[in-house]
MMTF fields as JSON, N, C-alpha, C and O atoms, coordinates in Angstrom:
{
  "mmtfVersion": "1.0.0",
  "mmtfProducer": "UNKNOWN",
  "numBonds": 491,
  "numAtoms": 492,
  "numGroups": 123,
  "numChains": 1,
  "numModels": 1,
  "chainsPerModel": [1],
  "groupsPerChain": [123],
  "chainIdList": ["A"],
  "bondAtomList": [4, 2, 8, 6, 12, 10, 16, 14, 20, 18, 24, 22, 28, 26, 32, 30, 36, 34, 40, 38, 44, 42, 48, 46, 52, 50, 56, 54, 60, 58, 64, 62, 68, 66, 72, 70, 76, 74, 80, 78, 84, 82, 88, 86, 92, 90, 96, 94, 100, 98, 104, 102, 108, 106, 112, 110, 116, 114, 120, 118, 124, 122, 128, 126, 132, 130, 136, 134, 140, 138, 144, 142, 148, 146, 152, 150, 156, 154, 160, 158, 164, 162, 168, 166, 172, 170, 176, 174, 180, 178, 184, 182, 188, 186, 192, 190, 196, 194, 200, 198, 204, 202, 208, 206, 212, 210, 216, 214, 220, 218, 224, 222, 228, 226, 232, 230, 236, 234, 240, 238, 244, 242, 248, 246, 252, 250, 256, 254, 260, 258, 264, 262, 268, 266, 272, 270, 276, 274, 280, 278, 284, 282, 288, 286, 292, 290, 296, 294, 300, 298, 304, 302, 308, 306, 312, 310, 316, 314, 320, 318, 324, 322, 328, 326, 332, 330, 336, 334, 340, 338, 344, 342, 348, 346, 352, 350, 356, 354, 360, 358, 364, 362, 368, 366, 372, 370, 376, 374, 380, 378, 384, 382, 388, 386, 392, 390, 396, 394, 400, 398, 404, 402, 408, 406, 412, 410, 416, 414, 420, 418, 424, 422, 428, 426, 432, 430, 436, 434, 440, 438, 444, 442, 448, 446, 452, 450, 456, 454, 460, 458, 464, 462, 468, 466, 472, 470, 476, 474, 480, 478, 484, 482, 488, 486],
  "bondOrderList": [1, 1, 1, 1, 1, 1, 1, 1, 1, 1, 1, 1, 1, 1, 1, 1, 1, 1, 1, 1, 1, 1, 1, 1, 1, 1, 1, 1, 1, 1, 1, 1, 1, 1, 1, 1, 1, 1, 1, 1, 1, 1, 1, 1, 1, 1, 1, 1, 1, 1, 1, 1, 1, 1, 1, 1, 1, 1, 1, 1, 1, 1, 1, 1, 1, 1, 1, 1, 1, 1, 1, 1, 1, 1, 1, 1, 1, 1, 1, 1, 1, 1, 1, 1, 1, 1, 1, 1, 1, 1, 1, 1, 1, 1, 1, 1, 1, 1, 1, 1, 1, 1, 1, 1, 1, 1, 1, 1, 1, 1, 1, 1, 1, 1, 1, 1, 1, 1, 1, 1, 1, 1],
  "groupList": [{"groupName": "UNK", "atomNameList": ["N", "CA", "C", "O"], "elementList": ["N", "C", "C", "O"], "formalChargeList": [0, 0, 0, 0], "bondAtomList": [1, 0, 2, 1, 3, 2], "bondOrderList": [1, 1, 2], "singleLetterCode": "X", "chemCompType": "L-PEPTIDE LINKING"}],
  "groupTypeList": [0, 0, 0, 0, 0, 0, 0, 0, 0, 0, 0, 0, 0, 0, 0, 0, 0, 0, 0, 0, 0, 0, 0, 0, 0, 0, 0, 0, 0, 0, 0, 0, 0, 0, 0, 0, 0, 0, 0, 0, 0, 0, 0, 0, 0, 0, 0, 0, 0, 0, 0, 0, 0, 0, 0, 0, 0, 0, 0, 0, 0, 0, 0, 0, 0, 0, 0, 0, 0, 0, 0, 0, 0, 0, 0, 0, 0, 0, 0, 0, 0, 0, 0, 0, 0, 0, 0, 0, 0, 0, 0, 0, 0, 0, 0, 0, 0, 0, 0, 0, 0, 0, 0, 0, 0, 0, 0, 0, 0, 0, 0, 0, 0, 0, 0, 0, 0, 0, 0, 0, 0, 0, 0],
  "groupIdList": [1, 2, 3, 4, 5, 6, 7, 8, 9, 10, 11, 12, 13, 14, 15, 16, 17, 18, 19, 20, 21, 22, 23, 24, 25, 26, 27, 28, 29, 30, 31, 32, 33, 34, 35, 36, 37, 38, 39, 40, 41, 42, 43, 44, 45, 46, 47, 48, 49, 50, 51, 52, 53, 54, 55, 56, 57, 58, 59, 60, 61, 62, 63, 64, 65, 66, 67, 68, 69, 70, 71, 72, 73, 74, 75, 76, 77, 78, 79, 80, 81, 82, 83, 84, 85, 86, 87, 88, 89, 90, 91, 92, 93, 94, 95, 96, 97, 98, 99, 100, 101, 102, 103, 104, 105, 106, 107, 108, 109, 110, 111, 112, 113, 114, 115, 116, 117, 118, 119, 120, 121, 122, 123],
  "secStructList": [7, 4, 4, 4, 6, 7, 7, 1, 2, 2, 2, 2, 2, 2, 2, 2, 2, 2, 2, 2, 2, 2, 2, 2, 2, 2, 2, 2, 6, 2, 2, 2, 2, 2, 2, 2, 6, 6, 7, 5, 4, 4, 4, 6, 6, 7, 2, 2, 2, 2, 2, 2, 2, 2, 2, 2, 1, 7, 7, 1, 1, 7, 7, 7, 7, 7, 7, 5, 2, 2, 2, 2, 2, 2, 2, 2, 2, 2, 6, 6, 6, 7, 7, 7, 7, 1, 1, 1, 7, 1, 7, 7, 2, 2, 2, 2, 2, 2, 2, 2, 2, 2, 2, 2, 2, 2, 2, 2, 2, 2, 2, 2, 2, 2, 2, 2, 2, 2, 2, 2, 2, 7, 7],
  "xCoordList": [-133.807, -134.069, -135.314, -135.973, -135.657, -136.735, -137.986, -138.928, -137.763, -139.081, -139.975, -141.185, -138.638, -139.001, -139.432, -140.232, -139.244, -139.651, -139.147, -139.908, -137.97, -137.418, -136.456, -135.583, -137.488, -137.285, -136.35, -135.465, -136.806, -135.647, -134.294, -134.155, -133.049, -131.798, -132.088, -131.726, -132.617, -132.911, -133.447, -132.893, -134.75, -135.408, -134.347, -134.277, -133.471, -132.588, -131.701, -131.475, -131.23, -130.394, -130.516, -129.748, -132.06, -132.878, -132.613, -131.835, -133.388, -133.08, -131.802, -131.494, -131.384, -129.879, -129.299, -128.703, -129.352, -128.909, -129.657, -129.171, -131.047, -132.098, -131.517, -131.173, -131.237, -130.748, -129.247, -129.024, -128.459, -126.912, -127.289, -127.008, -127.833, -128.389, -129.055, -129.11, -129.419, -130.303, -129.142, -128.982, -128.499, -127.546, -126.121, -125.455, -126.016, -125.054, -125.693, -124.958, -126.544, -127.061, -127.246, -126.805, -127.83, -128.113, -126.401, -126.245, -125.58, -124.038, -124.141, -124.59, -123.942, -123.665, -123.725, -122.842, -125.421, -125.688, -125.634, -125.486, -125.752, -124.927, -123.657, -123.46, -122.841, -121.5, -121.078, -119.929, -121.982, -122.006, -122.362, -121.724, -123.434, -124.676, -123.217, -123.306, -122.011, -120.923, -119.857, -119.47, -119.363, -118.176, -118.155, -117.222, -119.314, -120.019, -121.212, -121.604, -121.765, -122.898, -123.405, -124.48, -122.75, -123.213, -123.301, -123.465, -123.122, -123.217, -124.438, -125.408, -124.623, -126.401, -126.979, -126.565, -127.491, -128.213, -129.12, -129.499, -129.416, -130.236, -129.623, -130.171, -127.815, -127.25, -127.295, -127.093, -127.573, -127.279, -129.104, -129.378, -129.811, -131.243, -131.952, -132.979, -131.48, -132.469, -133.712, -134.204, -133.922, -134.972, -136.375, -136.987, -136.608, -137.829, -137.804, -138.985, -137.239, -136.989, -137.023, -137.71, -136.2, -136.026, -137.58, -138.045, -137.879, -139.261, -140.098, -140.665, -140.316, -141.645, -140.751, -141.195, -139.527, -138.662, -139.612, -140.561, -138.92, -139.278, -140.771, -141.181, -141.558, -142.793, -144.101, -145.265, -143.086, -143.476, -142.968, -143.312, -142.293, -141.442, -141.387, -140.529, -142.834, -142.54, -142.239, -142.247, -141.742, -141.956, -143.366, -144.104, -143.231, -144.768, -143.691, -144.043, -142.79, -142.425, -142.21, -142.069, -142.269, -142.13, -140.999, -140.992, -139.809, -138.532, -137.961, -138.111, -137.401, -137.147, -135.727, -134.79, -135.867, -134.739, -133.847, -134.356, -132.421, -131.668, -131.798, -132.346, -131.012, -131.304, -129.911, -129.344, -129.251, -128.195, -128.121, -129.174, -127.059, -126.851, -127.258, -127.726, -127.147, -127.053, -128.601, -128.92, -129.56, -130.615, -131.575, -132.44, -131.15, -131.77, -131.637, -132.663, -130.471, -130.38, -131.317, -132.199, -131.282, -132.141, -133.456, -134.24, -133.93, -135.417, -135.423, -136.426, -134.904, -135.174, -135.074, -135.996, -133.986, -134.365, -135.507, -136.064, -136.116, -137.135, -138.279, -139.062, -138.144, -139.161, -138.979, -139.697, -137.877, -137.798, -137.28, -136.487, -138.017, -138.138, -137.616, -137.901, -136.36, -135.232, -136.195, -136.726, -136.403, -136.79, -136.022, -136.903, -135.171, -133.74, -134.221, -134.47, -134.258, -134.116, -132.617, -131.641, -132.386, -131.019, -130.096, -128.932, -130.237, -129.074, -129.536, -128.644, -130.273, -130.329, -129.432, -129.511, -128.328, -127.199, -127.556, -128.477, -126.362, -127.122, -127.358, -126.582, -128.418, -129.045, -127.8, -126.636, -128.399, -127.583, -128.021, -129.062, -127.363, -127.699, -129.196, -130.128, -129.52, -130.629, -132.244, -133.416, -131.591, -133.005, -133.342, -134.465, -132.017, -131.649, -132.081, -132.625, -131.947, -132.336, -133.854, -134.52, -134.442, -135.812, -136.814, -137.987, -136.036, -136.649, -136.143, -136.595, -135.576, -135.282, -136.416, -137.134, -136.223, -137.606, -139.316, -139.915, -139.476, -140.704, -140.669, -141.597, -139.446, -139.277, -139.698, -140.428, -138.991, -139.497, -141.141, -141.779, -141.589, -143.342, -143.768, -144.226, -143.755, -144.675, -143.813, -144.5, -142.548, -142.354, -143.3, -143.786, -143.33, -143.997, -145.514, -146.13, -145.971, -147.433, -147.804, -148.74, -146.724, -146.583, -147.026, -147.816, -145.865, -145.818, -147.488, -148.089, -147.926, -148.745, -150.009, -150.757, -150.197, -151.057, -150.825, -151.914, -149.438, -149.37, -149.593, -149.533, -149.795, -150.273, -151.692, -152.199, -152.302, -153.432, -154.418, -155.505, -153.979, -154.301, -154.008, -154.885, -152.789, -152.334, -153.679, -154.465, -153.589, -155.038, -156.341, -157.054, -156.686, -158.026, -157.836, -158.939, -156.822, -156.622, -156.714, -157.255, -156.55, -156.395, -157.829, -158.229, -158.524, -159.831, -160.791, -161.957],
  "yCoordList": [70.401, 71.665, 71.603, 72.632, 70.531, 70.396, 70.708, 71.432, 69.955, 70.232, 71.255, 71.327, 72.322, 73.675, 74.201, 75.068, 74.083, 74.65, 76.139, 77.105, 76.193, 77.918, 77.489, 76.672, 78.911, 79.033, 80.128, 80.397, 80.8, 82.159, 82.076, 80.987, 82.93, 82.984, 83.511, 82.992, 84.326, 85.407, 84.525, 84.361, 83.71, 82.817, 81.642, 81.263, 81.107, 80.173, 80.984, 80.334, 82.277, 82.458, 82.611, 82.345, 83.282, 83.145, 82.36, 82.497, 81.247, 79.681, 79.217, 79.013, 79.111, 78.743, 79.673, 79.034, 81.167, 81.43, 81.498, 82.075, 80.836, 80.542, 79.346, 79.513, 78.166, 76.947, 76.968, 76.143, 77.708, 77.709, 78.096, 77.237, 79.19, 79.902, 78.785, 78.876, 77.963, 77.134, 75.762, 75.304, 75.202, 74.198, 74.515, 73.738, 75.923, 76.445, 76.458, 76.064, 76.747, 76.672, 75.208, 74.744, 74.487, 73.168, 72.01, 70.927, 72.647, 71.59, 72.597, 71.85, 73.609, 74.631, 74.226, 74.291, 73.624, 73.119, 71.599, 70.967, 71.168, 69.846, 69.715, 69.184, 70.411, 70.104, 70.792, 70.644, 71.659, 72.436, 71.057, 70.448, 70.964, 69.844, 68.795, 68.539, 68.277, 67.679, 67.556, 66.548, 68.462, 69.535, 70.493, 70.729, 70.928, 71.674, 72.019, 73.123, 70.412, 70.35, 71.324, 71.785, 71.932, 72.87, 74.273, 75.048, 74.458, 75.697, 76.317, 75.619, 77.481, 78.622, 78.38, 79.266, 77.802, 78.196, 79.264, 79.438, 79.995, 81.174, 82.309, 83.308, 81.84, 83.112, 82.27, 82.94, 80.724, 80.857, 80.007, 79.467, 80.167, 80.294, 81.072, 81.183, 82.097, 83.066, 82.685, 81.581, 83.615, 83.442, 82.882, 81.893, 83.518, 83.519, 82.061, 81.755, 81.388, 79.985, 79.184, 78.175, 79.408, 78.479, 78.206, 77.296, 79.13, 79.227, 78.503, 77.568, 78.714, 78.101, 76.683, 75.772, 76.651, 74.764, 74.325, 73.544, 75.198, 74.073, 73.679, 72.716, 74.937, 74.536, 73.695, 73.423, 73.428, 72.737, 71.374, 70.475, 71.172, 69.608, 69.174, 68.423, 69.947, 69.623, 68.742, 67.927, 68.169, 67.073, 66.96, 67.819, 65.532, 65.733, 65.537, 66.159, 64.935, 64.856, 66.104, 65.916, 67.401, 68.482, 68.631, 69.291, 68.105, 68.277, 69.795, 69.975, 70.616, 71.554, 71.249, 70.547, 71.914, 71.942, 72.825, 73.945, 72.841, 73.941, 74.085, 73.309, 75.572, 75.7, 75.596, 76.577, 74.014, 73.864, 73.848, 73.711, 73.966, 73.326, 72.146, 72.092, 70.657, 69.825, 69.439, 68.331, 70.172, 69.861, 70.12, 69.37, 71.399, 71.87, 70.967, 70.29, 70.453, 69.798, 68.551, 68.248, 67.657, 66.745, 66.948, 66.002, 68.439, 68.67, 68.854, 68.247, 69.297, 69.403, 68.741, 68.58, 67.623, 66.5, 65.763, 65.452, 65.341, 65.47, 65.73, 64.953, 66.922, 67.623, 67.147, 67.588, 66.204, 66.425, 64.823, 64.399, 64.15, 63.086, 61.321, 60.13, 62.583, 61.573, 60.835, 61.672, 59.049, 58.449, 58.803, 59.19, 59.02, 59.226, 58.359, 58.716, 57.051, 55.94, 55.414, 55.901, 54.61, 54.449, 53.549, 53.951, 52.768, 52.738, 54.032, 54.263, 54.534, 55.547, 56.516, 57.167, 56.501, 57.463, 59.215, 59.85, 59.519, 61.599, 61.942, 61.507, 62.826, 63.272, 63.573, 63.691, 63.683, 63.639, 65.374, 65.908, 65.931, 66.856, 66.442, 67.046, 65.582, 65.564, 65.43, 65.709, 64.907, 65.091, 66.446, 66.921, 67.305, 68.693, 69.66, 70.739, 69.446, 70.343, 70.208, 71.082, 68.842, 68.811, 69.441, 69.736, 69.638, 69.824, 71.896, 72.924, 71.745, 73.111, 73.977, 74.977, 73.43, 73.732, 73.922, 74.908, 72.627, 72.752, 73.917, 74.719, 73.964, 74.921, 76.384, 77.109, 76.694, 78.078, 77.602, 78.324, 77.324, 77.183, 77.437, 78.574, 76.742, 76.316, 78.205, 79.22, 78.192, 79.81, 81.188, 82.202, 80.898, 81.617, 81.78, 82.83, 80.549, 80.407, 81.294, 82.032, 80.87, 81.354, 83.101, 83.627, 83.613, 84.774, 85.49, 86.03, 85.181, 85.623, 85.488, 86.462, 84.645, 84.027, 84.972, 85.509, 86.008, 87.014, 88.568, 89.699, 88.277, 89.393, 89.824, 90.912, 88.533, 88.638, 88.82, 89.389, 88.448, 88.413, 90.01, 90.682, 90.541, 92.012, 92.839, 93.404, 92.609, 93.095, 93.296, 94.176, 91.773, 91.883, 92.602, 92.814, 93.003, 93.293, 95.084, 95.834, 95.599, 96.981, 97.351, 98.514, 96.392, 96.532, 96.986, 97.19],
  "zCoordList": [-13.814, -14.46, -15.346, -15.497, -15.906, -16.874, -16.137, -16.458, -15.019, -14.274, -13.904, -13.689, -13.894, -13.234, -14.149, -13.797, -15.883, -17.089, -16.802, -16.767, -16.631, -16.717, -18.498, -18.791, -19.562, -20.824, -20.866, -21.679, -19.631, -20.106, -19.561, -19.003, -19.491, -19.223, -17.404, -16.349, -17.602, -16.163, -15.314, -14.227, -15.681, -14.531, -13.996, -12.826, -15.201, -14.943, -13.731, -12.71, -13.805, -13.116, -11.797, -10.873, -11.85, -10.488, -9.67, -8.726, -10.027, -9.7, -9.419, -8.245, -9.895, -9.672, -8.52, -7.653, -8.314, -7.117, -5.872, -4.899, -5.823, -4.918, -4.474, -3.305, -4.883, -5.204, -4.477, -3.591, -4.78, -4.348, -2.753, -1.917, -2.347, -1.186, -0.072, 1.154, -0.753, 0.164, 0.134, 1.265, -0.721, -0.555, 0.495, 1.179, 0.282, 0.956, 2.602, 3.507, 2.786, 4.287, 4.557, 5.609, 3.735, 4.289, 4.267, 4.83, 3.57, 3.554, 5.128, 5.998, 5.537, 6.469, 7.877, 8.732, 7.994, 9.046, 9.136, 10.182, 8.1, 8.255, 9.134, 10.226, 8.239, 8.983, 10.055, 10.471, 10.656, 11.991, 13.021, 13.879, 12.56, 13.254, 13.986, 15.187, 13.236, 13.158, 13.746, 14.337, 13.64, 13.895, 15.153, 15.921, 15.146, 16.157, 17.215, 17.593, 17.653, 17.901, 18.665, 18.283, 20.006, 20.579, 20.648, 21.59, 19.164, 18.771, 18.809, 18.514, 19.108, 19.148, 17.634, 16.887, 17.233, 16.108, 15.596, 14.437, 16.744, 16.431, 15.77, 15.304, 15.825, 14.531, 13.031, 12.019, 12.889, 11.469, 10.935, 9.863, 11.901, 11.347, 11.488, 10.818, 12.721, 13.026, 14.225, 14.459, 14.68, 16.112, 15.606, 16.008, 14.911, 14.106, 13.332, 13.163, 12.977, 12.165, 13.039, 12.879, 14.392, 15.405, 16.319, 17.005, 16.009, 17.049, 16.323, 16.89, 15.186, 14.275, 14.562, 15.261, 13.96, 13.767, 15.212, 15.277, 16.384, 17.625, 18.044, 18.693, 17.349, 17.42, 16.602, 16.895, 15.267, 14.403, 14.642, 13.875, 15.492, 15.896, 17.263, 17.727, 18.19, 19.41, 19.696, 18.774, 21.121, 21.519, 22.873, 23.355, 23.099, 24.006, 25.462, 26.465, 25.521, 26.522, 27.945, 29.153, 27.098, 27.662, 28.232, 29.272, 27.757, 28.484, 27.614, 26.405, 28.421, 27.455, 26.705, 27.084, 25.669, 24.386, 24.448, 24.425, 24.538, 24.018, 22.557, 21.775, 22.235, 20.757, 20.101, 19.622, 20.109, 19.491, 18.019, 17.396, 17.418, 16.089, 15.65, 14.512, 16.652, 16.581, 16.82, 16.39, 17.42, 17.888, 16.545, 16.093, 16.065, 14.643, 13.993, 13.918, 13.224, 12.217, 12.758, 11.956, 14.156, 13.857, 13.897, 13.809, 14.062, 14.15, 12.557, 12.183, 11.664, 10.342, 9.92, 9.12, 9.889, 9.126, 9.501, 8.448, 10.425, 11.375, 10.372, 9.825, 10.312, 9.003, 7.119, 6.222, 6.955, 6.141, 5.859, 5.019, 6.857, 6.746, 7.265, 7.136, 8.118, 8.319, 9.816, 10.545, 10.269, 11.602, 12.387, 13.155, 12.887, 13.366, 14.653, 15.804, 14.009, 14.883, 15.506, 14.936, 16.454, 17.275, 16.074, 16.108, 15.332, 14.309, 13.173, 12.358, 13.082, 11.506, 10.979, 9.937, 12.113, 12.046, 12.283, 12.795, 11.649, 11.523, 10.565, 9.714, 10.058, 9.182, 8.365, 8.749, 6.964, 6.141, 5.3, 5.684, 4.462, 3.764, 3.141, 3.673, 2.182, 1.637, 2.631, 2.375, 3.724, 4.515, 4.958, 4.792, 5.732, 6.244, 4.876, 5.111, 4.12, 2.635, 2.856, 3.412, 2.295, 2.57, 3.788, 3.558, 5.406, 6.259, 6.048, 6.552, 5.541, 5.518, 4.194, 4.195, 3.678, 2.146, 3.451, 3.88, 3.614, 4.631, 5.687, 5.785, 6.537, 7.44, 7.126, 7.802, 5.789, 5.311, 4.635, 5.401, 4.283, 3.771, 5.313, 5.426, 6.494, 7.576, 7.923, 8.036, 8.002, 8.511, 7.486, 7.988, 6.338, 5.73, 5.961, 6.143, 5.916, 6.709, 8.239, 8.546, 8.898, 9.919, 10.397, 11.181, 9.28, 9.067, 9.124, 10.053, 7.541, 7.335, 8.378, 8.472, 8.943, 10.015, 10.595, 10.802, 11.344, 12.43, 11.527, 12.008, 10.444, 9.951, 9.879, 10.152, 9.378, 9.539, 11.249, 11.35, 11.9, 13.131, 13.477, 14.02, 13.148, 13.652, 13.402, 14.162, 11.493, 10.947, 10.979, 10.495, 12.011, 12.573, 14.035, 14.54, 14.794, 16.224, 15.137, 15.95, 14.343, 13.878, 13.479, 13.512, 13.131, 12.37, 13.335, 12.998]
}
């Protein structure tokens, strides 16, 4: 909390439910990733997340990907740091948190990149 330097009551609270929002998705797909590997992920990340995730984590092999639960979580941790070498086990929440923080910046980037482009195609 120090870090963030929130002085007021309101910013604290901000934070804190920005914070719950994003821990709650990342325990979420953790234990989907688990429990449920072959689940669609495109209902609990969205089309738009999945597309930037898979294209921000290609692979070169060109084999195509389904868009599991189980596939997400290791592309985000992936992003967020985890080798997911043959003993390294399965991503854990703290890597899946981290690749999920990056995921939205590179999706936000993303975004704006198709805005701007719309903008010059209007100009």
């Amino acid at each position: 909390m120090e870090a963030v330097q929130l002085k007021h009551a309101e910013r604290l609270q901000r934070y804190l439910a920005i914070q719950v929002v994003i821990a709650w998705q990342t325990m979420a797909l953790t234990h989907l990733g688990r429990v449920q590997p072959t689940a669609r992920v495109r209902e609990i990340l969205g089309t738009e997340a999945w597309r930037v995730l898979s294209a921000a984590t290609r692979t070169t092999d060109g084999v195509p990907v389904r868009a599991t639960v189980q596939e997400a979580v290791r592309r985000l941790a992936r992003l967020g740091g985890h080798l997911g070498r043959r003993g390294d086990g399965a991503p854990g929440p703290l890597s899946v948190a981290r690749g999920l923080r990056r995921l939205h910046d590179i999706t936000l980037g993303w975004q704006l990149a198709q805005k701007k482009s719309k903008a010059k195609k209007c100009a």
